[in-house]
PyMOL Python script that loads the backbone (N, CA, C, O; Angstrom):
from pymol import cmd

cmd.read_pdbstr("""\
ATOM      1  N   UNK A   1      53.378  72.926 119.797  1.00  0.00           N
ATOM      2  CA  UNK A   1      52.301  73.529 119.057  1.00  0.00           C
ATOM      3  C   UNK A   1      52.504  73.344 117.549  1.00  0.00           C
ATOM      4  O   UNK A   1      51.552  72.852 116.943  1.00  0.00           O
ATOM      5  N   UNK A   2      53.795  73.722 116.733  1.00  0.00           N
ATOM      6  CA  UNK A   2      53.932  73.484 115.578  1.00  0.00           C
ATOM      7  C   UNK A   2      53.756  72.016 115.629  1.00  0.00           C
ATOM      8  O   UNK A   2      52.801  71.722 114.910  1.00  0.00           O
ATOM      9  N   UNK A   3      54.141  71.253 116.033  1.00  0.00           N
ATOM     10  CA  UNK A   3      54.257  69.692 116.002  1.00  0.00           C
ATOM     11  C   UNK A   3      52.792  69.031 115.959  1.00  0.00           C
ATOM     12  O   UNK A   3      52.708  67.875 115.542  1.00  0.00           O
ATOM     13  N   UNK A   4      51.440  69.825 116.439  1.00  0.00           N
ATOM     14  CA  UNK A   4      50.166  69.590 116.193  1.00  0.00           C
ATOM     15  C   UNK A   4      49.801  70.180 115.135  1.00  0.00           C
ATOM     16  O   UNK A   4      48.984  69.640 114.389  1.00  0.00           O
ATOM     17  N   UNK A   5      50.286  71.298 114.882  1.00  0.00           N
ATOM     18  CA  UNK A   5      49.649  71.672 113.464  1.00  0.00           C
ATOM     19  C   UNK A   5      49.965  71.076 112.650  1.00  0.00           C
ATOM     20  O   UNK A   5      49.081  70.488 112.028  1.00  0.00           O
ATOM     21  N   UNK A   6      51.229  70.927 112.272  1.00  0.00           N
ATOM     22  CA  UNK A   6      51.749  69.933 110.969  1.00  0.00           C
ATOM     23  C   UNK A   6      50.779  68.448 110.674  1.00  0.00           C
ATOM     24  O   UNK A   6      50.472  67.859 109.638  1.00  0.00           O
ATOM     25  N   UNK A   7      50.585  68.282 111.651  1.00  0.00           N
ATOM     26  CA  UNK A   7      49.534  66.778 112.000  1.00  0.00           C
ATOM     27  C   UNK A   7      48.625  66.736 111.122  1.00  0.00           C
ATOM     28  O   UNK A   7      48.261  65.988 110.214  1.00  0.00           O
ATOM     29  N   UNK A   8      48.160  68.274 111.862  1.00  0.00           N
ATOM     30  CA  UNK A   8      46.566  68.208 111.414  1.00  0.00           C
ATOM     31  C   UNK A   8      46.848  68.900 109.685  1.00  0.00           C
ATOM     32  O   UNK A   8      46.191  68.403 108.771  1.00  0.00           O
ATOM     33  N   UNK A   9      47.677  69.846 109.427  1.00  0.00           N
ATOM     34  CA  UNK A   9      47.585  69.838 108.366  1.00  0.00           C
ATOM     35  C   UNK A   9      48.098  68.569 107.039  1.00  0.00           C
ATOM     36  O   UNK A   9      48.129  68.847 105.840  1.00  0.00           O
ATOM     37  N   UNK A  10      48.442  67.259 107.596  1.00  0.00           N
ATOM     38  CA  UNK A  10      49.142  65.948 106.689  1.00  0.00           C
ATOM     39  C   UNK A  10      47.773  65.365 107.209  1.00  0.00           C
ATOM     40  O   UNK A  10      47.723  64.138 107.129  1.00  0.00           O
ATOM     41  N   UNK A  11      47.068  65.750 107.534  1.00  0.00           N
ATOM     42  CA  UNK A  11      45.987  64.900 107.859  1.00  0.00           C
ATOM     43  C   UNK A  11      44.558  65.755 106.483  1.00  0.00           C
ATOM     44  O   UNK A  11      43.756  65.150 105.771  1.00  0.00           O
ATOM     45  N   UNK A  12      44.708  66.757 106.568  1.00  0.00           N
ATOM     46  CA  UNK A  12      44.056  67.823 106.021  1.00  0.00           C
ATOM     47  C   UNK A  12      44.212  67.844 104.392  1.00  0.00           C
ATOM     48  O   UNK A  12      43.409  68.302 103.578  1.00  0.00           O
ATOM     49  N   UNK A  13      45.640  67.133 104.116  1.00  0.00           N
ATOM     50  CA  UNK A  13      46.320  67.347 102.605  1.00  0.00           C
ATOM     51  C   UNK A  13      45.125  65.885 102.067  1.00  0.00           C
ATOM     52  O   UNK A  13      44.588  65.722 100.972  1.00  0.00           O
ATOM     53  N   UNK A  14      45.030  64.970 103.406  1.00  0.00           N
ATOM     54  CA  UNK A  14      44.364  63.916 102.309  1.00  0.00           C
ATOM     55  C   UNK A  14      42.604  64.559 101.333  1.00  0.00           C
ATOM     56  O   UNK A  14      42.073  64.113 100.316  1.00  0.00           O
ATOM     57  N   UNK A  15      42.288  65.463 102.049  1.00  0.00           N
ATOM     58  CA  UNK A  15      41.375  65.771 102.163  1.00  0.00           C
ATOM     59  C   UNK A  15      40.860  66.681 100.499  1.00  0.00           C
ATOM     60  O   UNK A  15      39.876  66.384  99.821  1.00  0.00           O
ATOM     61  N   UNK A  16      41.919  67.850 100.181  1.00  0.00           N
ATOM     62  CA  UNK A  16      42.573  68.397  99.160  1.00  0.00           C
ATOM     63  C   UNK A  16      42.027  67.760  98.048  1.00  0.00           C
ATOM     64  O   UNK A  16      42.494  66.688  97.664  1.00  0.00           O
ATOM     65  N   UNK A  17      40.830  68.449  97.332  1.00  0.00           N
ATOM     66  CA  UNK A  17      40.679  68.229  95.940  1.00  0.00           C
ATOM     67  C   UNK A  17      41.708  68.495  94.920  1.00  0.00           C
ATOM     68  O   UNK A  17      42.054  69.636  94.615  1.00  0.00           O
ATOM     69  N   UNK A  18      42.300  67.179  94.283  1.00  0.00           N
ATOM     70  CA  UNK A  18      43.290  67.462  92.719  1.00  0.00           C
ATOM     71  C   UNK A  18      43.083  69.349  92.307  1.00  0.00           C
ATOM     72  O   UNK A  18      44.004  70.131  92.073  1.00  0.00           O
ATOM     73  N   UNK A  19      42.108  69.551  92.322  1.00  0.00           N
ATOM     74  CA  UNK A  19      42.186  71.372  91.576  1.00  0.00           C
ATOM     75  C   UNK A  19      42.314  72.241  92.130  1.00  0.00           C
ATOM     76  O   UNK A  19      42.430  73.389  91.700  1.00  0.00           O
ATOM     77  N   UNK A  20      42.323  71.727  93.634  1.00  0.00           N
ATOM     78  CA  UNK A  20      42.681  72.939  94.976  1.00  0.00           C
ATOM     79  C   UNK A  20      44.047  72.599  95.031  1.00  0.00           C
ATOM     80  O   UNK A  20      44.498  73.626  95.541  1.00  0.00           O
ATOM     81  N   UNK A  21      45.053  71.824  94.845  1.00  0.00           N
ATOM     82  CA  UNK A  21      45.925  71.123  95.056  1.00  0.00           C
ATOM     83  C   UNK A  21      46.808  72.610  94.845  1.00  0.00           C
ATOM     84  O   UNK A  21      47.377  72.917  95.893  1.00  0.00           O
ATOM     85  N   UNK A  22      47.038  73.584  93.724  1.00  0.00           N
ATOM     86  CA  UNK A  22      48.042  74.566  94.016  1.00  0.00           C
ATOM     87  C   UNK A  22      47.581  75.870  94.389  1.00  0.00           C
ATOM     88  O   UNK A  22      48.445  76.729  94.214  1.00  0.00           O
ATOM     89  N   UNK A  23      46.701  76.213  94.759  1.00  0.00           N
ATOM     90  CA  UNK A  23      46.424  76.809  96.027  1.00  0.00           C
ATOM     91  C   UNK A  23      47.017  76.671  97.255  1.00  0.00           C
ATOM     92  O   UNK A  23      47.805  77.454  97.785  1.00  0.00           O
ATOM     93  N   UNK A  24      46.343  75.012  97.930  1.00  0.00           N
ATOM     94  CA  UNK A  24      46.553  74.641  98.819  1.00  0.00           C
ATOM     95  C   UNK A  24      48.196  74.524  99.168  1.00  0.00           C
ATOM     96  O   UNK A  24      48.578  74.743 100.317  1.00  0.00           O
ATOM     97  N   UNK A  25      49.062  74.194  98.191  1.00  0.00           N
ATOM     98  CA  UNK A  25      50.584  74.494  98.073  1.00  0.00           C
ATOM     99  C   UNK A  25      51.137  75.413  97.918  1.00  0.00           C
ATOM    100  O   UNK A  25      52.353  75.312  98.080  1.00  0.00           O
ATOM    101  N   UNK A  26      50.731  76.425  97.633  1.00  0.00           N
ATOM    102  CA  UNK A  26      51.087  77.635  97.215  1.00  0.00           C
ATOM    103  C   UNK A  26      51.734  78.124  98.409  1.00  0.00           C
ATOM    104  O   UNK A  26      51.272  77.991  99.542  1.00  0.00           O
ATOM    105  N   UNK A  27      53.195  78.892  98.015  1.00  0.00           N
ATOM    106  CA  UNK A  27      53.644  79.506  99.295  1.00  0.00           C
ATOM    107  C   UNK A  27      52.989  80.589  99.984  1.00  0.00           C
ATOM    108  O   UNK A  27      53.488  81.066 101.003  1.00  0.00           O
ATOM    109  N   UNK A  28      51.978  80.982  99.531  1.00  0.00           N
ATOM    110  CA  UNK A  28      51.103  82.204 100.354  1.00  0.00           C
ATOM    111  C   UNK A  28      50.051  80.983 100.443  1.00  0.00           C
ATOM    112  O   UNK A  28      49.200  81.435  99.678  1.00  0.00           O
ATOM    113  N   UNK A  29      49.771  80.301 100.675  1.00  0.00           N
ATOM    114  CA  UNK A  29      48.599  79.376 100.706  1.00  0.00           C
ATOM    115  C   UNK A  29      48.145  79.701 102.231  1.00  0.00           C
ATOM    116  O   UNK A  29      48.664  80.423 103.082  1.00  0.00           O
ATOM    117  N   UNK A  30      46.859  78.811 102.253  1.00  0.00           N
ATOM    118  CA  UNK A  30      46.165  78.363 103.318  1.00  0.00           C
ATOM    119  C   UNK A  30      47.258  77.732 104.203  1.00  0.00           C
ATOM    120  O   UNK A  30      47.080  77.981 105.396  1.00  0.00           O
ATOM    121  N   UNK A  31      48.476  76.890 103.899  1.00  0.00           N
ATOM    122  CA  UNK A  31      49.192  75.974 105.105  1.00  0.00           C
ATOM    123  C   UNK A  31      50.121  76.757 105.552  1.00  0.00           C
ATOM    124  O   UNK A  31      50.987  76.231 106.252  1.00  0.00           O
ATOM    125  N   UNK A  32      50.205  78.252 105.271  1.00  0.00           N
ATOM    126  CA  UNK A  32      51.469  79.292 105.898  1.00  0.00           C
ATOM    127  C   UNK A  32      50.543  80.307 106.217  1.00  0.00           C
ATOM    128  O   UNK A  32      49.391  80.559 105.864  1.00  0.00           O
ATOM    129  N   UNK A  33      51.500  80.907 107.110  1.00  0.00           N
ATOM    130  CA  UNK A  33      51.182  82.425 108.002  1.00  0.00           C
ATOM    131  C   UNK A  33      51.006  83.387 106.930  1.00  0.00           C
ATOM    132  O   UNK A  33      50.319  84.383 107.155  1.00  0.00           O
ATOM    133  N   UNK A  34      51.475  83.235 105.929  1.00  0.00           N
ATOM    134  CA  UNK A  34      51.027  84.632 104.943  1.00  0.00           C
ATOM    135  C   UNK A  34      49.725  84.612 104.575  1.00  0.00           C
ATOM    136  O   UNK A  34      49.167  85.707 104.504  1.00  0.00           O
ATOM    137  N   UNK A  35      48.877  83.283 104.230  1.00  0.00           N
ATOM    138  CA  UNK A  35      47.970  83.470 104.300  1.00  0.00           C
ATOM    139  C   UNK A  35      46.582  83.939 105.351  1.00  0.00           C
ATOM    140  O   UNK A  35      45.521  84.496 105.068  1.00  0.00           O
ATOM    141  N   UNK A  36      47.345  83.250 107.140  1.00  0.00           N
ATOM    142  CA  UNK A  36      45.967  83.527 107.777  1.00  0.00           C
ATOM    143  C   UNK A  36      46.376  85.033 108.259  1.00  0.00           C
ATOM    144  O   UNK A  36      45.318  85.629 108.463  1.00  0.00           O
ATOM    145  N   UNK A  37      47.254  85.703 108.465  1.00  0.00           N
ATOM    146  CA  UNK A  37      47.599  86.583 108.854  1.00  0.00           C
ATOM    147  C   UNK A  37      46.911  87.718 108.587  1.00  0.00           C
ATOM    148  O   UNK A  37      46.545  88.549 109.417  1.00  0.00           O
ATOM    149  N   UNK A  38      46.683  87.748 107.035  1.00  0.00           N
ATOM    150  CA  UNK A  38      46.113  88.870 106.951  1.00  0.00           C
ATOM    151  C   UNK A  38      44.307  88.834 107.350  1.00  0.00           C
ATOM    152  O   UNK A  38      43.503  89.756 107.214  1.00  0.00           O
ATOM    153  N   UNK A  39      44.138  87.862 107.710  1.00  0.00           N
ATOM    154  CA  UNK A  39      42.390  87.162 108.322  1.00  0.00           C
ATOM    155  C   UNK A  39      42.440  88.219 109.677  1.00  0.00           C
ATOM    156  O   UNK A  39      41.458  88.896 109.983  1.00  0.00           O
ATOM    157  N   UNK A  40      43.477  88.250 110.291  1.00  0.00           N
ATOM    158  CA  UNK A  40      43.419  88.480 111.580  1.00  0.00           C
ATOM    159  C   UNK A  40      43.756  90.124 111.244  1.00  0.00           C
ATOM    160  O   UNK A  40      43.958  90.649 112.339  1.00  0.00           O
ATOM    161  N   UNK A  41      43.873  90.971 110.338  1.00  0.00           N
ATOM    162  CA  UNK A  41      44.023  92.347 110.434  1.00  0.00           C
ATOM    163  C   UNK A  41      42.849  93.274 110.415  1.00  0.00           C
ATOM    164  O   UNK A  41      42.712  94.440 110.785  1.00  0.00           O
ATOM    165  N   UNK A  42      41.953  92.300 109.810  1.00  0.00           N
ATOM    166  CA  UNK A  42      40.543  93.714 109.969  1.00  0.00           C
ATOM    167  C   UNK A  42      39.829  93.418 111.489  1.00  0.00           C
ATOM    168  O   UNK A  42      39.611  92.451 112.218  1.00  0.00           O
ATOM    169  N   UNK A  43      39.553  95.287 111.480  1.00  0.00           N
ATOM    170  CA  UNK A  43      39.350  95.326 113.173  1.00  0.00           C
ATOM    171  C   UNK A  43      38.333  96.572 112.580  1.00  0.00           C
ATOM    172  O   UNK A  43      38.146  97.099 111.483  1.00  0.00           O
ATOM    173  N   UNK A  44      37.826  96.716 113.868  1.00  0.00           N
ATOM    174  CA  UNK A  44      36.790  97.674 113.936  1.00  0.00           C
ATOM    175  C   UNK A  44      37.964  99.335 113.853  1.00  0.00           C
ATOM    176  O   UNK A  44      39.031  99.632 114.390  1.00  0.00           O
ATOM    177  N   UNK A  45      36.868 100.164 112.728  1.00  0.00           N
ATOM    178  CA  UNK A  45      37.749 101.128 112.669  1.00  0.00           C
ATOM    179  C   UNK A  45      37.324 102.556 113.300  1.00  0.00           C
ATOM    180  O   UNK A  45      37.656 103.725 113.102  1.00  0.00           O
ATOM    181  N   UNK A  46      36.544 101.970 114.044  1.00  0.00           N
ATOM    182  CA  UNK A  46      36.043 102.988 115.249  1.00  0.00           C
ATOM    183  C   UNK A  46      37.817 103.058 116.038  1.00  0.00           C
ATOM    184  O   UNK A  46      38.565 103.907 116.523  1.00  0.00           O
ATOM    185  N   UNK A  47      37.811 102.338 115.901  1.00  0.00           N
ATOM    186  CA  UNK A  47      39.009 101.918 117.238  1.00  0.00           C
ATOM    187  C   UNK A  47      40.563 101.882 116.664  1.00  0.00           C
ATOM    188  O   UNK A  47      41.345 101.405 117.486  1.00  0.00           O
ATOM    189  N   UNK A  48      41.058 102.223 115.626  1.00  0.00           N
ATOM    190  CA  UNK A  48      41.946 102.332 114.666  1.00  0.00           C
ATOM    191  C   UNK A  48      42.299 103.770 114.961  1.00  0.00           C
ATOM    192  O   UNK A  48      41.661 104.821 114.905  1.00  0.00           O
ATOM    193  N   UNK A  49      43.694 103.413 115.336  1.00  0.00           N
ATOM    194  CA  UNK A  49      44.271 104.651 115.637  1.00  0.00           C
ATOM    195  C   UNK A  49      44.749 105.315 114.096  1.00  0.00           C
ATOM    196  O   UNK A  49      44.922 104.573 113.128  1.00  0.00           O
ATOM    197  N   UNK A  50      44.943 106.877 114.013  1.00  0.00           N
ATOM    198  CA  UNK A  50      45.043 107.253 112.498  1.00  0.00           C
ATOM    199  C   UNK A  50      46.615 107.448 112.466  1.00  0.00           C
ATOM    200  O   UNK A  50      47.288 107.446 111.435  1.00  0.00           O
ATOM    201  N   UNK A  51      46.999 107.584 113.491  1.00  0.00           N
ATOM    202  CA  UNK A  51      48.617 107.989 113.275  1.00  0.00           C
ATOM    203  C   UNK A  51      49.271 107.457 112.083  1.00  0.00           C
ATOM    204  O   UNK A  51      49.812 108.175 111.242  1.00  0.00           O
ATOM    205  N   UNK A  52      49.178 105.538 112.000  1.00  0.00           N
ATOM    206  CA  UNK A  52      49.672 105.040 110.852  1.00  0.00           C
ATOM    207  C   UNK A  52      48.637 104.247 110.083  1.00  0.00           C
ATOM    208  O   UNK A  52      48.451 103.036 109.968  1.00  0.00           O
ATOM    209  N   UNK A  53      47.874 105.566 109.475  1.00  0.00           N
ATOM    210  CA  UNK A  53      46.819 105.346 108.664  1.00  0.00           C
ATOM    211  C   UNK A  53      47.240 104.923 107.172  1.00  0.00           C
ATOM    212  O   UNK A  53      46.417 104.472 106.376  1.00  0.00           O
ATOM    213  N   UNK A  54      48.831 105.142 106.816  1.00  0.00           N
ATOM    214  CA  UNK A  54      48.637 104.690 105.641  1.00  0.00           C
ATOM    215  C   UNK A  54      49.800 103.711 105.909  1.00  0.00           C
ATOM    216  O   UNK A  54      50.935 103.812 106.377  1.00  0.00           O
ATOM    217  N   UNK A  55      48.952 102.618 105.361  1.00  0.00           N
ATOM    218  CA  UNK A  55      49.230 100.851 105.378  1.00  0.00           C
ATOM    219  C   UNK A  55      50.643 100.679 104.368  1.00  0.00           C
ATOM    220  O   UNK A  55      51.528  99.835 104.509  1.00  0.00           O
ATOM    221  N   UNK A  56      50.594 101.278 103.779  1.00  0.00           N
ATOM    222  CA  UNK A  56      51.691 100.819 103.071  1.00  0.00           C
ATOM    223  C   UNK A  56      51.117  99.568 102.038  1.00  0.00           C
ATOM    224  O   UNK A  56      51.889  98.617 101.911  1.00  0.00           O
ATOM    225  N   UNK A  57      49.941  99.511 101.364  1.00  0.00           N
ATOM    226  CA  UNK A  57      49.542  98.565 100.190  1.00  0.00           C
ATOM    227  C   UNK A  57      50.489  98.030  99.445  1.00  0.00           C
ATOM    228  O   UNK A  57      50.637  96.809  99.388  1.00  0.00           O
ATOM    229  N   UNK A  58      51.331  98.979  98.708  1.00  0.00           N
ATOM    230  CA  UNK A  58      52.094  97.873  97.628  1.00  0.00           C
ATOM    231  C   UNK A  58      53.495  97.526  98.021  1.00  0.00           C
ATOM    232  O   UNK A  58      54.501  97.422  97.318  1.00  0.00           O
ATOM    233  N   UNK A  59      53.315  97.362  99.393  1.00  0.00           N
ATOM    234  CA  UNK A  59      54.671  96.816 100.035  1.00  0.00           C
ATOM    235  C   UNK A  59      53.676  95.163  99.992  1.00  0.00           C
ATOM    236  O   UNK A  59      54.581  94.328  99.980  1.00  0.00           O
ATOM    237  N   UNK A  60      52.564  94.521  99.970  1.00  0.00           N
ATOM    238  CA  UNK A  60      52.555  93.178  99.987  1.00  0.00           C
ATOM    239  C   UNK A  60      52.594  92.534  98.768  1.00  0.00           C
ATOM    240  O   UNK A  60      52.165  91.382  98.708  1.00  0.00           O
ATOM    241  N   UNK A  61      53.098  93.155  97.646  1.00  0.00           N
ATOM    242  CA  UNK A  61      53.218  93.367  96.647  1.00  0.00           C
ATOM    243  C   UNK A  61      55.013  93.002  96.140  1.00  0.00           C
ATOM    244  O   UNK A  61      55.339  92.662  95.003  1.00  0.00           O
ATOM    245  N   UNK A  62      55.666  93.129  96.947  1.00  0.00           N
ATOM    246  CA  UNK A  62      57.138  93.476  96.777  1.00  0.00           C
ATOM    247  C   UNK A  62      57.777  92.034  97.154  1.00  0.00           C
ATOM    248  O   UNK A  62      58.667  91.418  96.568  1.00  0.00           O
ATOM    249  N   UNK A  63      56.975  91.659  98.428  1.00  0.00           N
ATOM    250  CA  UNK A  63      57.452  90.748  99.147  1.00  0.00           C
ATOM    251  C   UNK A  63      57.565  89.525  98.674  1.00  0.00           C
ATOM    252  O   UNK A  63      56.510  89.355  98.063  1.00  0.00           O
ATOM    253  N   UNK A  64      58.035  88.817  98.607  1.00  0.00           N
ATOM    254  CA  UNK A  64      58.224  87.235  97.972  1.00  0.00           C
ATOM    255  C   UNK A  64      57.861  86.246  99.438  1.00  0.00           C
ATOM    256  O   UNK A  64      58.203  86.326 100.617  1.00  0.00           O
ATOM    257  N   UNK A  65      57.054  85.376  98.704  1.00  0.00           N
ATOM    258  CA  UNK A  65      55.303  85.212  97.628  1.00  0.00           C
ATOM    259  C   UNK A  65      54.584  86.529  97.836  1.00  0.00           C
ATOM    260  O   UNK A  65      54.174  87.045  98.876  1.00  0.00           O
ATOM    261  N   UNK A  66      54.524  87.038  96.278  1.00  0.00           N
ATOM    262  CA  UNK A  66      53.104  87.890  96.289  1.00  0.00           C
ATOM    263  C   UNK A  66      51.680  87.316  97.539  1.00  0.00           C
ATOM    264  O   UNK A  66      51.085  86.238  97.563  1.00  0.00           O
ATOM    265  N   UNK A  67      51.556  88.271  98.245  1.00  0.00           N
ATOM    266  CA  UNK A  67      49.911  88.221  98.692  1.00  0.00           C
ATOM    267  C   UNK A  67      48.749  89.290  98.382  1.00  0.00           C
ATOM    268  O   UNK A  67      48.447  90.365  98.900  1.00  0.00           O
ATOM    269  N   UNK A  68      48.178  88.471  97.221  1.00  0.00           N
ATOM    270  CA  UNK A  68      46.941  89.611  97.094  1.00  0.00           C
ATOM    271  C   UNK A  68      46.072  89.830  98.414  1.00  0.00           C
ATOM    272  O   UNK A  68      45.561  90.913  98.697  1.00  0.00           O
ATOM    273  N   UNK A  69      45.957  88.585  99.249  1.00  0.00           N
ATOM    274  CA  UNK A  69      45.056  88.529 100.312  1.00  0.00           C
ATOM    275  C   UNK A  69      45.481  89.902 101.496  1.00  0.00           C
ATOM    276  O   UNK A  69      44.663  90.627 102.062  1.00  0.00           O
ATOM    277  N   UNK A  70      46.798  89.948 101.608  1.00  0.00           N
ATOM    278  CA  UNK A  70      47.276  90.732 102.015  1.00  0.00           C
ATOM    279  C   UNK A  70      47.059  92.324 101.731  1.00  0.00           C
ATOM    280  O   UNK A  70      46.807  93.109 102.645  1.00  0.00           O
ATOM    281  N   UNK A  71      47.180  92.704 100.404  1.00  0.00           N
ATOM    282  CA  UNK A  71      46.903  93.658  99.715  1.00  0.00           C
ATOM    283  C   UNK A  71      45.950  94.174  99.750  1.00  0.00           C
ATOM    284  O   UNK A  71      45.987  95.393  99.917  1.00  0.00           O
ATOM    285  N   UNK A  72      44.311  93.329  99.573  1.00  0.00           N
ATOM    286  CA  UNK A  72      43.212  93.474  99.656  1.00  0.00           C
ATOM    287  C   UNK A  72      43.141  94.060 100.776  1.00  0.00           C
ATOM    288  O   UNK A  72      42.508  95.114 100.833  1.00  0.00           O
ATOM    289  N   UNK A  73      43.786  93.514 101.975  1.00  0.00           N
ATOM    290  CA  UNK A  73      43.169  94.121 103.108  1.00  0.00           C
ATOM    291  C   UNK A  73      43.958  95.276 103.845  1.00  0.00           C
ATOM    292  O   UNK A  73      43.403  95.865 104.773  1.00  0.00           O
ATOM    293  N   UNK A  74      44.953  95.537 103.542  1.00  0.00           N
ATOM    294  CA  UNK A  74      45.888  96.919 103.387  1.00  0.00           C
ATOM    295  C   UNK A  74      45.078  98.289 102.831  1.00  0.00           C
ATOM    296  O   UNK A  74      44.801  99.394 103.298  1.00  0.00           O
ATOM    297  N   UNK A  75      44.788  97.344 101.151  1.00  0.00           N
ATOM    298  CA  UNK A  75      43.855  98.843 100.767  1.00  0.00           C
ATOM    299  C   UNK A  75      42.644  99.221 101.447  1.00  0.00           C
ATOM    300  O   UNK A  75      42.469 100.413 101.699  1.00  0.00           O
ATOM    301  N   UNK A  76      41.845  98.424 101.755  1.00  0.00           N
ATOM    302  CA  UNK A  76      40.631  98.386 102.335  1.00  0.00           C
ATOM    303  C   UNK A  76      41.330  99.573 103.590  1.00  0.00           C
ATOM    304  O   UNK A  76      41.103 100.768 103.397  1.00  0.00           O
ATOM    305  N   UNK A  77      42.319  99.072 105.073  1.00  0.00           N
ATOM    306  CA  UNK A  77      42.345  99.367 106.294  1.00  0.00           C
ATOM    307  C   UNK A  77      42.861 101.137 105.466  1.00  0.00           C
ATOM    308  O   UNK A  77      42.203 102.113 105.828  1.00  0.00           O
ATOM    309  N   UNK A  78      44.004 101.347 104.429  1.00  0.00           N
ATOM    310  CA  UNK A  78      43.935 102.207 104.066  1.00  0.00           C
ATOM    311  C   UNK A  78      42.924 103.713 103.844  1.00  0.00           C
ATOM    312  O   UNK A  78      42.996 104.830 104.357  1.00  0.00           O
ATOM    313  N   UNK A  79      41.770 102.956 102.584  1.00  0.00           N
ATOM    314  CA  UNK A  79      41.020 103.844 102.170  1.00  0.00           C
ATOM    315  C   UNK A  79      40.111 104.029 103.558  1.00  0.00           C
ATOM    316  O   UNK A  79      39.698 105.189 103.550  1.00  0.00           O
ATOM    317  N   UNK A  80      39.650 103.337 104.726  1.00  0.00           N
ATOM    318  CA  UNK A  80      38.755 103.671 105.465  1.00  0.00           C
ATOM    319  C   UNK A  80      39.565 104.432 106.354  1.00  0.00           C
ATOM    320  O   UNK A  80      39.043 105.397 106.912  1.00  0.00           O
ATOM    321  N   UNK A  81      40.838 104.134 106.593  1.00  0.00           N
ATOM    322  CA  UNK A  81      41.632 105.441 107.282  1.00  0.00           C
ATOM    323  C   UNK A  81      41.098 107.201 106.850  1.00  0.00           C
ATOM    324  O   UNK A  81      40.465 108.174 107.262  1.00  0.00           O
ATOM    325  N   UNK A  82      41.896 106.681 105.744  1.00  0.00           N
ATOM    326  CA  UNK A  82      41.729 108.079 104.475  1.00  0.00           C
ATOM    327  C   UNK A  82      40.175 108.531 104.547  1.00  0.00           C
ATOM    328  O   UNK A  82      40.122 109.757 104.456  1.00  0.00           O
ATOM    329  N   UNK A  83      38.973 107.982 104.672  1.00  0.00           N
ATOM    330  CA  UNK A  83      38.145 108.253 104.787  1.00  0.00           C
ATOM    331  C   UNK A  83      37.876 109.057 105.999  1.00  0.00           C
ATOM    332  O   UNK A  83      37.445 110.208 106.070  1.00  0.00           O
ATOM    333  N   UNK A  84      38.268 108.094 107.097  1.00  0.00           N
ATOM    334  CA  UNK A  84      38.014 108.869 108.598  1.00  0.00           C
ATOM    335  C   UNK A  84      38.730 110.293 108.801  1.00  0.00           C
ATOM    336  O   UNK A  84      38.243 111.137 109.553  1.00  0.00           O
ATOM    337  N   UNK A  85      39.899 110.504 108.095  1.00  0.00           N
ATOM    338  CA  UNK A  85      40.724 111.886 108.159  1.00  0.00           C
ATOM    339  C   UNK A  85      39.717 112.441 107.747  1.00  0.00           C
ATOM    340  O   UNK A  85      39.086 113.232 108.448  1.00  0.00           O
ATOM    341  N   UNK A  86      39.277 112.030 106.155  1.00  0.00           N
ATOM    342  CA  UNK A  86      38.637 113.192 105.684  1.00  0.00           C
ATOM    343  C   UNK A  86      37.741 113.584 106.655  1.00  0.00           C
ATOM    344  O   UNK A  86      38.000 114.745 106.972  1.00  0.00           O
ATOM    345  N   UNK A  87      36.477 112.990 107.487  1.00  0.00           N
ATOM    346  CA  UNK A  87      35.667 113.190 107.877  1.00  0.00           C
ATOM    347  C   UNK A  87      36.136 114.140 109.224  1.00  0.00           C
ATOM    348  O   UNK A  87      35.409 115.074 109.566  1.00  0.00           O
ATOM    349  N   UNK A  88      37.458 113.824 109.996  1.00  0.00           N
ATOM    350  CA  UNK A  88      37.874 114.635 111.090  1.00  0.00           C
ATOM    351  C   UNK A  88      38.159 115.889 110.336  1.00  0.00           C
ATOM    352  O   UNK A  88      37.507 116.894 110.621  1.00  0.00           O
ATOM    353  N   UNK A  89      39.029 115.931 109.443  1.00  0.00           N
ATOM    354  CA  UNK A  89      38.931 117.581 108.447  1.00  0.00           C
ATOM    355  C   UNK A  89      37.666 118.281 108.462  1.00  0.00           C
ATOM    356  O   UNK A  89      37.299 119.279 109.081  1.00  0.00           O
ATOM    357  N   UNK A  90      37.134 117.583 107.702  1.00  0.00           N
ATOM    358  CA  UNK A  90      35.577 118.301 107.551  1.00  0.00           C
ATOM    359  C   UNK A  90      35.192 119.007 108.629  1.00  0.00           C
ATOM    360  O   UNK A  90      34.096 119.568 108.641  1.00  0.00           O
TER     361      UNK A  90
END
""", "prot")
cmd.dss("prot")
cmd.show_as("cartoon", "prot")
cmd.util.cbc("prot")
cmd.orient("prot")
């Protein structure tokens, strides 16, 4: 499986506009797991258990490579946690 991805991504680099070029390299980039990973964390928050409602945001922050992408979606799963408490309080 890694052995097809690599493929397709040396196949993908030809593709790479010069000004996307450090993005696309970037160790949180598009060609590593830090980047799609956090794609795959927003979920319906009907269905979000609250127990560990708080994400821990500026832990993606700490980690080496910074991921804002990560972050973004920490605070987000965060504040709609925090939201839903409030609303079970109420």
């Amino acid at each position: 499986m890694a052995a097809i991805y690599r493929a397709i991504i040396r196949r993908a680099d030809k593709f790479v506009p010069p000004k996307m070029q450090p993005f696309w390299n970037h160790p949180a980039g598009p060609k590593t797991v830090f980047f799609w990973a956090p794609c795959f964390k927003w979920r319906n928050c009907q269905s979000k258990s609250y127990t560990g409602v708080t994400q821990y945001p500026w832990y993606s922050l700490v980690i080496i490579p910074k991921n804002w992408n990560l972050f973004g979606v920490n605070v987000f799963v965060a504040t709609t946690g925090l939201y839903q408490l409030s609303r079970i309080y109420k």
